[in-house]
N, C-alpha and C positions, 0 to 999 in steps of 0.2 A: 504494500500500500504506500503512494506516495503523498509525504506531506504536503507540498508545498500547496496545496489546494485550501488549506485549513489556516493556514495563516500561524503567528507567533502564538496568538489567544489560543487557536485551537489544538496547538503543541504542547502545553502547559497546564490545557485541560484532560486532553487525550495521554497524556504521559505517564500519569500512573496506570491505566490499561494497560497501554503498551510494554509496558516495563515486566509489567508481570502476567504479561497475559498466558505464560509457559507453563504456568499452574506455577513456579515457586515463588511465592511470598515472603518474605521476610517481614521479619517484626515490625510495624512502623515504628519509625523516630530511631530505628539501630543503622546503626554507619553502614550497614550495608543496602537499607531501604534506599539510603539518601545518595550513594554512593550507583548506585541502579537506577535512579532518579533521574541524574545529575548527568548520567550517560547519557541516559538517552535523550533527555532535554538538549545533550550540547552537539550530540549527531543529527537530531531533527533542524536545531538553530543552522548547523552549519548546511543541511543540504537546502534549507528555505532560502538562506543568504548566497548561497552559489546561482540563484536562477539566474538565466541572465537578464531577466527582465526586472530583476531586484536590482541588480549589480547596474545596470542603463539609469535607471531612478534613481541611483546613489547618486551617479556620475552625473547628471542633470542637475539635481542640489545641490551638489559641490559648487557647479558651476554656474548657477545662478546667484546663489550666495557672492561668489567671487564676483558676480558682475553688477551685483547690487552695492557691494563695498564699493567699488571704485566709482559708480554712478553715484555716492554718496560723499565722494570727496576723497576717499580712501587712496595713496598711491597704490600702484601694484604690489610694489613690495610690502607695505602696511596690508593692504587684504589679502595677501599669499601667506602671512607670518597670521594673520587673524582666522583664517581657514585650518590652516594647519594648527593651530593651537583648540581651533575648536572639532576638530577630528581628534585629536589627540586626546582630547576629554572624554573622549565618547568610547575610548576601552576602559 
């Protein structure tokens, strides 16, 4: 089954099924629930963020962003240092 139809919401919702849908269960709230969790939350993240129609969208905001700075008075260089500091937040 592929996620990327369900969106981040429906990763987050869907994830504890999926995690355990093998029949084994583990305890909730033991390192290993959270640890099974956390997998498969960050395997679904990463194949929703590879689309490449996510990845066009990224690169579209970035680049709007960037052209809205310098329409705002911003030089280049002040909105490419403002850009890149505000991707860098965002891990």
């Amino acid at each position: 089954m592929s996620l990327k139809k369900y969106g981040i919401i429906g990763i987050l919702v869907l994830s504890p099924s999926l995690v355990f849908a093998n029949g084994e269960q583990p305890k909730t709230g033991s390192p290993e629930y959270f640890a099974k969790a956390l997998s498969t939350q960050l395997k679904a993240s990463l194949e929703v963020m590879s689309d490449p129609e996510i990845i066009k969208a990224n690169a579209k905001y970035i680049k709007t962003l960037y052209d809205a700075l310098i329409a705002e008075g911003f030089t280049k260089e002040q909105s490419l240092k403002l850009v890149t500091a505000s991707l860098s937040s965002k891990k």
